[in-house]
N, C-alpha and C positions, 0 to 999 in steps of 0.2 A: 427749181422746177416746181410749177403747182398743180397740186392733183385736179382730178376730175371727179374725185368721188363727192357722195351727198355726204349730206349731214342728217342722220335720222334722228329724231327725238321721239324717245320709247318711255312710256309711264302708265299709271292709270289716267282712267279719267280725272278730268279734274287737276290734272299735274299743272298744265299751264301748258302743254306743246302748241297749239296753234298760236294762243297768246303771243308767247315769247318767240317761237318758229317766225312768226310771223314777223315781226318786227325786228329778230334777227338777221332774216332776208333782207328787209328793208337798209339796215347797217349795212350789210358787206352787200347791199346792190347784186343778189343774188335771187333767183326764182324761191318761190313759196308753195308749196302743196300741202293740202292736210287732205290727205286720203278719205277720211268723215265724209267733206265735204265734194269731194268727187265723185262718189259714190251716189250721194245726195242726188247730186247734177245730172248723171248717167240714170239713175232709176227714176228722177221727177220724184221721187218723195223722202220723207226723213227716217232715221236711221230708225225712229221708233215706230211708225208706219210699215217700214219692212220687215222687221221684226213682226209686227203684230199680225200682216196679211199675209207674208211668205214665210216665215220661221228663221231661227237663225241660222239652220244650215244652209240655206237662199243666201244668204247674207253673207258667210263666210265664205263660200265659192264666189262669190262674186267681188267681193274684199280680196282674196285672194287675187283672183285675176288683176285688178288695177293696181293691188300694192306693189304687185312683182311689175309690171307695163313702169307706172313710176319710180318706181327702184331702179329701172334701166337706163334712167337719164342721166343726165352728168350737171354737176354743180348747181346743185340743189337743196336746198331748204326742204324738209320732207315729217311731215307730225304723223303718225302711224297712229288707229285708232285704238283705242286701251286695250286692245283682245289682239291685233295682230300681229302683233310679234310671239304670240301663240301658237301659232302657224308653221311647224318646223321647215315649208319654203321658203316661208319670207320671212325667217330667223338666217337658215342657210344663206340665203344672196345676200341677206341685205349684213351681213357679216363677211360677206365674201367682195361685195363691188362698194360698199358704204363704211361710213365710222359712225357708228352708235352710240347715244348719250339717253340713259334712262334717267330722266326727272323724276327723282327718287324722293317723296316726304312722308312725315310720321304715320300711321293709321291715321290718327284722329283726325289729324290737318285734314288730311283725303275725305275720312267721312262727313268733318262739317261740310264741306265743299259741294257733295254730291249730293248727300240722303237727301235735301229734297227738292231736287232736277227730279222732275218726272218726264225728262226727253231722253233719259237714258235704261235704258228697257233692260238693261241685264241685271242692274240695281233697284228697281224701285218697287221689287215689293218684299227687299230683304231685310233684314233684323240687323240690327249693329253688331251684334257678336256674326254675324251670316257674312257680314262687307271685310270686316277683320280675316275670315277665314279667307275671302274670294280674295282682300290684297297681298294677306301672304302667300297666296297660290301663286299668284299672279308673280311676287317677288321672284318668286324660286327662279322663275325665266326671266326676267327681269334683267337680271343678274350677271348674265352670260352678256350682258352689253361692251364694247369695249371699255366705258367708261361710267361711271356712276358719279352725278351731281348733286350732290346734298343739299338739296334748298332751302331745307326748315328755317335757315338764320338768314335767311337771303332775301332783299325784295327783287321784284322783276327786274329794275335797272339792275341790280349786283347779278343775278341769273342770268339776263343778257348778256352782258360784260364776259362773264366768265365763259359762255359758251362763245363768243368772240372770239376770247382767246384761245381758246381750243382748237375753235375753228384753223386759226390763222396760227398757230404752231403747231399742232398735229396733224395736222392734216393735209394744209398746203403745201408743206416740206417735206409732206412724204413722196 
């Protein structure tokens, strides 16, 4: 029998989920969403723009809203933006109708990656020891995913690959 649930992919920024989301859809011929980018869509401007002109509480109630609308769908690719699975609804559902994989790598990895993206607004005007505090906040909930992918040794084909197979033994067969 094969399931109907997504596939969420939960991390900080900078993990790689729409990356690899993306092109994992593509493998197993399945739909692709990166919530970021929906939101995008729906408000006409970028995630740093709404931040800047409505705050992030605007941001989050409205994140909210589309994460859970796409959380509802069935056999999906689904990249959650680094903050929302913060969200203890869209923690709840998407634990409750979805299988969770947080793309999990070192601080540092993380910080080279991000500190200097200035389209990501919740980072960019913090200190390296400041991004360290906010990833391991961030872990603590992280955590609770059904499954944690250790990518540090990994390149993107090996990351893909693996979430494939996840895919298609955990999930399908349940």
């Amino acid at each position: 029998m094969t399931s109907n649930k997504n596939l969420v992919l939960i991390g900080m920024m900078g993990s790689g989920k729409s990356t690899v989301g993306g092109e994992l859809a593509q493998k197993l011929k399945l739909g692709f969403i990166d919530t970021d980018k929906e939101i995008e869509k729906l408000e006409k401007k970028t995630i740093k723009k709404i931040f800047d002109i409505n705050g992030e509480d605007y941001f989050r109630k409205i994140e909210e809203k589309i994460v859970l609308d796409k959380l509802n769908l069935s056999k999906k690719i689904i990249a959650l933006g680094g903050g929302s699975y913060l969200n203890n609804e869209v923690r709840k559902y998407s634990k409750k109708k979805c299988f969770v994989i947080w793309l999990h790598w070192e601080n540092d990895t993380l910080i080279n990656r991000i500190s200097k993206n200035k389209k990501r607004p919740k980072i960019v005007n913090l200190s390296k020891r400041e991004l360290h505090n906010l990833i391991n906040d961030r872990n603590l909930v992280y955590k609770q995913a059904d499954f944690k992918l250790n990518c540090e040794s990994l390149n993107k084909s090996q990351i893909i690959e693996k979430l494939k197979f996840i895919y298609e033994n955990k999930i399908t067969k349940s």
